[in-house]
C-alpha positions as CSV (number, residue, x, y, z in Angstrom):
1,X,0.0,0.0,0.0
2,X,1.5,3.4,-1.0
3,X,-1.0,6.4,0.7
4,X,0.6,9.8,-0.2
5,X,-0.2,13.1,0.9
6,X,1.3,16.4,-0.5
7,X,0.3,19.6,1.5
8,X,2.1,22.8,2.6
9,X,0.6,22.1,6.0
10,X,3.6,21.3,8.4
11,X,0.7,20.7,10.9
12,X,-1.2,18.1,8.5
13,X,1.6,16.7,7.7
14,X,2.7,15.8,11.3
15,X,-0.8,14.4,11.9
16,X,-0.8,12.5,8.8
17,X,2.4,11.2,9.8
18,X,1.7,10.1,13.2
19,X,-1.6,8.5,12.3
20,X,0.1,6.6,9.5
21,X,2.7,5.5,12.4
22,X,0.3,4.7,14.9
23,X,-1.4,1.8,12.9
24,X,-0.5,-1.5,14.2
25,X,-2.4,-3.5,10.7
26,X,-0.3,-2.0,8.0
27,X,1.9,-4.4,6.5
28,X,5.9,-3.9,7.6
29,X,7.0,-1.1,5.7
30,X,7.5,2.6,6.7
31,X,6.2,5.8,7.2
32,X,7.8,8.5,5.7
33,X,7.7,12.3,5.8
34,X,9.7,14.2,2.8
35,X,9.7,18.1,3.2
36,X,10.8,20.1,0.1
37,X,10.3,23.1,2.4
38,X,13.1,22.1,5.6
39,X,10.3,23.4,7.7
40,X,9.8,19.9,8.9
41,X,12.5,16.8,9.6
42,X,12.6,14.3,7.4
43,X,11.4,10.8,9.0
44,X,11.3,7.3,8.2
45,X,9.4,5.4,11.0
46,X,9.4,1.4,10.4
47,X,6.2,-0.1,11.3
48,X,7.2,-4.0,12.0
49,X,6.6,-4.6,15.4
50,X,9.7,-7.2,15.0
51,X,11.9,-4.2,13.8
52,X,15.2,-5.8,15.4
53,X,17.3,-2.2,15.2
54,X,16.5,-0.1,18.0
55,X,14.7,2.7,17.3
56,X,12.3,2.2,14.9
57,X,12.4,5.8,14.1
58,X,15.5,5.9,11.7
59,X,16.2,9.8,11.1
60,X,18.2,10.8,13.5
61,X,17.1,14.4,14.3
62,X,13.5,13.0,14.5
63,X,14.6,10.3,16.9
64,X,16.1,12.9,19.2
65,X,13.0,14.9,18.7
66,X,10.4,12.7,19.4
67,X,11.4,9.1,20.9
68,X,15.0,9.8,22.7
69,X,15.3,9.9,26.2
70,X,16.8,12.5,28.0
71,X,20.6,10.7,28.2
72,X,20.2,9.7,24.9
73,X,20.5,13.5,23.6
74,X,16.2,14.2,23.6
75,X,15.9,17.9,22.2
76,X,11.8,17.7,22.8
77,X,9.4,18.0,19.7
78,X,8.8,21.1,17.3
79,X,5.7,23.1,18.1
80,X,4.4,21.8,14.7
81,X,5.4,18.3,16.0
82,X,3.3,19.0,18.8
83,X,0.3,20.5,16.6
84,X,0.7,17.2,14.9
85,X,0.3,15.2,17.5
86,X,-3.3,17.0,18.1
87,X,-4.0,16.7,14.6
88,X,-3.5,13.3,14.7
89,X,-6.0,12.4,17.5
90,X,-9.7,13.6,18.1
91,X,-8.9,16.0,21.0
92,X,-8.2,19.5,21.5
93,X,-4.4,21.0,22.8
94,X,-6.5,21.8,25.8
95,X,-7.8,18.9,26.7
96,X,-4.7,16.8,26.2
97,X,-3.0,19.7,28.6
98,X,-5.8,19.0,31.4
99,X,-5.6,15.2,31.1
100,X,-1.3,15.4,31.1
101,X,-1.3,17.9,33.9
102,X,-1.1,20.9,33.3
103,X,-2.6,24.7,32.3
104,X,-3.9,25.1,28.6
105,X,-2.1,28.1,28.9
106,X,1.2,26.5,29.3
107,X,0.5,23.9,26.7
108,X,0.1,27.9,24.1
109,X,3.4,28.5,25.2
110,X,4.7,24.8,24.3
111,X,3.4,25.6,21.0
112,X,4.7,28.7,20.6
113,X,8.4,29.4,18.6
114,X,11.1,28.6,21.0
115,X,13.3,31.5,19.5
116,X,10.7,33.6,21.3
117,X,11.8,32.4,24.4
118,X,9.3,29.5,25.3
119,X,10.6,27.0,26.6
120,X,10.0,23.1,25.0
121,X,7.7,20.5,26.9
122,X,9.6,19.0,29.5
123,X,10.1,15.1,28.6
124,X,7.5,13.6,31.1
125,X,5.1,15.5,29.8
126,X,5.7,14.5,26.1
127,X,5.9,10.9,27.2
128,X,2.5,11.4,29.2
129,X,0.8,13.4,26.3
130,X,1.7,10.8,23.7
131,X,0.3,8.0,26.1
132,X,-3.0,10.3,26.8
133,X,-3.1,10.5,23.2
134,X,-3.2,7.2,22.3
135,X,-0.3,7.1,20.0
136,X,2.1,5.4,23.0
137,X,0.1,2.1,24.1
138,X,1.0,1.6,28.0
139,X,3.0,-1.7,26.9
140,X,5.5,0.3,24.3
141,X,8.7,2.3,26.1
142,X,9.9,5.1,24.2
């Protein structure tokens, strides 16, 4: 199955992206994201559950991004990385925020442009939102 989606969207794109990721009944291929723009890391994400390399996110940035852990050189996601995960799932930023923890306010400022002084989600949080979300199952370590 090849499902391709162009859009100038970096949030769409996300979304489409971690739906298409989150499927556990598409055959073992990948998931990838290819942006002509550089607005948006590439990513390859292997969906076989018997993936024997560890991760199965194979861009490097994105792995640091996303799926890292803190010793293993995490940078946190990209406000639209965070936009896509809500675009992905049938919630709202604010309702994620309230069932992760915190303010909706401070879940705005997660989304707003680090260079303006916000500061990135902290790496529980991330972890907690993805597993709110339903995009981490409770069984899967990142």
């Amino acid at each position: 199955m090849i499902e391709r989606l162009t859009t100038e969207d970096p949030h769409l794109a996300e979304g489409h992206y971690l739906r298409l990721a989150q499927r556990r009944d598409l055959p073992a291929h990948a998931v990838v994201v290819h942006d002509s723009t550089g607005l948006l890391a590439d990513a390859r994400y292997r969906l076989d559950p018997d993936w024997p390399g560890a991760p199965r996110e194979q861009v490097p940035e994105r792995y640091r991004r996303m799926w890292a852990t803190p010793p293993d050189g995490w940078t946190g996601p990209t406000p639209e990385q965070l936009r896509g995960l809500i675009a992905s799932i049938d919630m709202s930023g604010a309702e994620v925020a309230r069932r992760i923890g915190v303010a909706p306010r401070q879940w705005r400022r997660w989304l707003a442009d680090p260079k303006a002084g916000q500061s990135r989600i902290p790496y529980p949080a991330w972890v907690t939102a993805l597993r709110v979300t339903g995009w981490l199952p409770a069984d899967e370590h990142v």
